[in-house]
C-alpha positions as CSV (number, residue, x, y, z in Angstrom):
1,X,0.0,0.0,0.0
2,X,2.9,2.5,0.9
3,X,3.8,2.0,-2.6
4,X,0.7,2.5,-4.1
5,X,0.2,6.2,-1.9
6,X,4.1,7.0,-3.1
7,X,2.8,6.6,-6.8
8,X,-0.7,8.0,-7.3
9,X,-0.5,10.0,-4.2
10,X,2.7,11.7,-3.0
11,X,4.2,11.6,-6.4
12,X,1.8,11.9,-8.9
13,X,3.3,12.9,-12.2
14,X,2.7,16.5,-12.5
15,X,5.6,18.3,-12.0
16,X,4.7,19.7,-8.6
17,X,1.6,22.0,-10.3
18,X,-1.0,20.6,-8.3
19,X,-1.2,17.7,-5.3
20,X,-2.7,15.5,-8.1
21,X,-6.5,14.7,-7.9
22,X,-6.1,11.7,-5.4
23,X,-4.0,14.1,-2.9
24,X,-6.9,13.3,-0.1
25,X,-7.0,9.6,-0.5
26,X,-4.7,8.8,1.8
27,X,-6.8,10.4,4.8
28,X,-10.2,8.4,3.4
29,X,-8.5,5.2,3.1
30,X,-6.9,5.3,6.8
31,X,-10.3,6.2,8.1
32,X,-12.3,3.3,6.1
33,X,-12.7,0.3,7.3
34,X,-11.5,-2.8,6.4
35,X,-13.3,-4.6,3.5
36,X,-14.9,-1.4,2.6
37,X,-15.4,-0.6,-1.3
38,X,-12.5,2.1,-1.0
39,X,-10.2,-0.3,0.8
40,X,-10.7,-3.1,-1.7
41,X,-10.5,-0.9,-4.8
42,X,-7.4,0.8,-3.3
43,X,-5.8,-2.7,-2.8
44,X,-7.1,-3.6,-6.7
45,X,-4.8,-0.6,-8.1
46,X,-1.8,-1.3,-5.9
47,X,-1.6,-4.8,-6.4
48,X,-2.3,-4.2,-10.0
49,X,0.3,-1.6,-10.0
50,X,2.8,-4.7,-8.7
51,X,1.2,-6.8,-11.2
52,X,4.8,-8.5,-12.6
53,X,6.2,-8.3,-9.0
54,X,6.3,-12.3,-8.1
55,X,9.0,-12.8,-5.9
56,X,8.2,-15.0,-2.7
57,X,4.7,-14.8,-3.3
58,X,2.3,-17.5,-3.1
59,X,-0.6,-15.9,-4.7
60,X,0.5,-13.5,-7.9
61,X,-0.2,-9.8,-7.7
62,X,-2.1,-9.6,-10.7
63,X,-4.8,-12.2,-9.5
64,X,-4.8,-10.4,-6.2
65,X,-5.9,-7.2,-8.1
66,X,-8.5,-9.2,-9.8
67,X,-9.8,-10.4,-6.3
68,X,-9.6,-7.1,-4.9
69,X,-11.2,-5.5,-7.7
70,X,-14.1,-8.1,-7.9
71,X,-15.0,-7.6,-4.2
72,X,-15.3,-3.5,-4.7
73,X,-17.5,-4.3,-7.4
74,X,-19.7,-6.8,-5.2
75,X,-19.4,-3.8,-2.4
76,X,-20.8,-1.0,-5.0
77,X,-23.8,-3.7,-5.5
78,X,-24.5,-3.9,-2.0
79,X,-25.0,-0.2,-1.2
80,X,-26.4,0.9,-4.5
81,X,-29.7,1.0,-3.3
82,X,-28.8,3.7,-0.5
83,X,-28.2,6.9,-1.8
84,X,-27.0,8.1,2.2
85,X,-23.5,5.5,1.3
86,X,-23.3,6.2,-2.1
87,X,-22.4,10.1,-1.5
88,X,-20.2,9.3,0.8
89,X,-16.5,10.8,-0.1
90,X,-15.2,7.1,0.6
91,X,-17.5,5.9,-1.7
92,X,-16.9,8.4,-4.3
93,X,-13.0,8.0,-4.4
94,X,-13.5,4.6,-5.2
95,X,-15.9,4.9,-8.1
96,X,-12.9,7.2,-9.4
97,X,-10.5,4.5,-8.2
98,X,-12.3,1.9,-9.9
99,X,-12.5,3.4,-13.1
100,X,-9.1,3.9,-13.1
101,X,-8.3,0.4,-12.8
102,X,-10.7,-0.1,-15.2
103,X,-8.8,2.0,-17.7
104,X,-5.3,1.4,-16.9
105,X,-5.1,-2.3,-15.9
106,X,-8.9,-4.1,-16.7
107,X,-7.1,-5.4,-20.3
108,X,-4.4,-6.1,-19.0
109,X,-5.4,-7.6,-15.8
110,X,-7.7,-9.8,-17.6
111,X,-5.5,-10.9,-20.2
112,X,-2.3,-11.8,-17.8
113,X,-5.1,-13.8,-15.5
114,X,-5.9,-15.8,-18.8
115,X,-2.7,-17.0,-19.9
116,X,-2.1,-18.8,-17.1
């Protein structure tokens, strides 16, 4: 995870313009709890983001990131039907985390998981 906030975070590709859009995600992650929608699709773009990154694991980053993504997506489903949750800032940062996996890694993601 400390990798993940180092990245998107802390050093987000900008040339020190602007924080970068994700500059409060650390806070909301810290303060949700486990197995929330925001922890799980946090989890789904780091491991993603470690998706070649095997060594001395037993379960492969890139199937982890499937996992993680797939149980955000189930979490969306669940609280769907309340609009109180679904405004909630958590909630909203991982919509935008979600679609971001969705666009950077889904394809890929998908296709790695395939092969093997």
């Amino acid at each position: 995870m400390e990798q993940f906030f180092i990245n998107w975070t802390l050093y987000p590709c900008n040339s020190g313009v602007a924080p970068g859009h994700l500059h409060e995600l650390h806070a909301l992650y810290s303060k949700a709890p486990t197995e929330s929608v925001l922890w799980f699709a946090v989890r789904a773009i780091a491991f993603a983001d470690m998706r070649d990154s095997l060594v001395g694991r037993d379960i492969p980053f890139y199937v982890k990131a499937r996992q993680s993504y797939g149980e955000a997506l189930n979490h969306i489903r669940e609280i769907a039907h309340d609009e109180q949750k679904l405004a909630g800032d958590q909630v909203l940062a991982a919509i935008i985390l979600i679609d971001n996996f969705e666009v950077l890694f889904r394809f890929d993601i998908l296709t790695t998981f395939d092969t093997y």
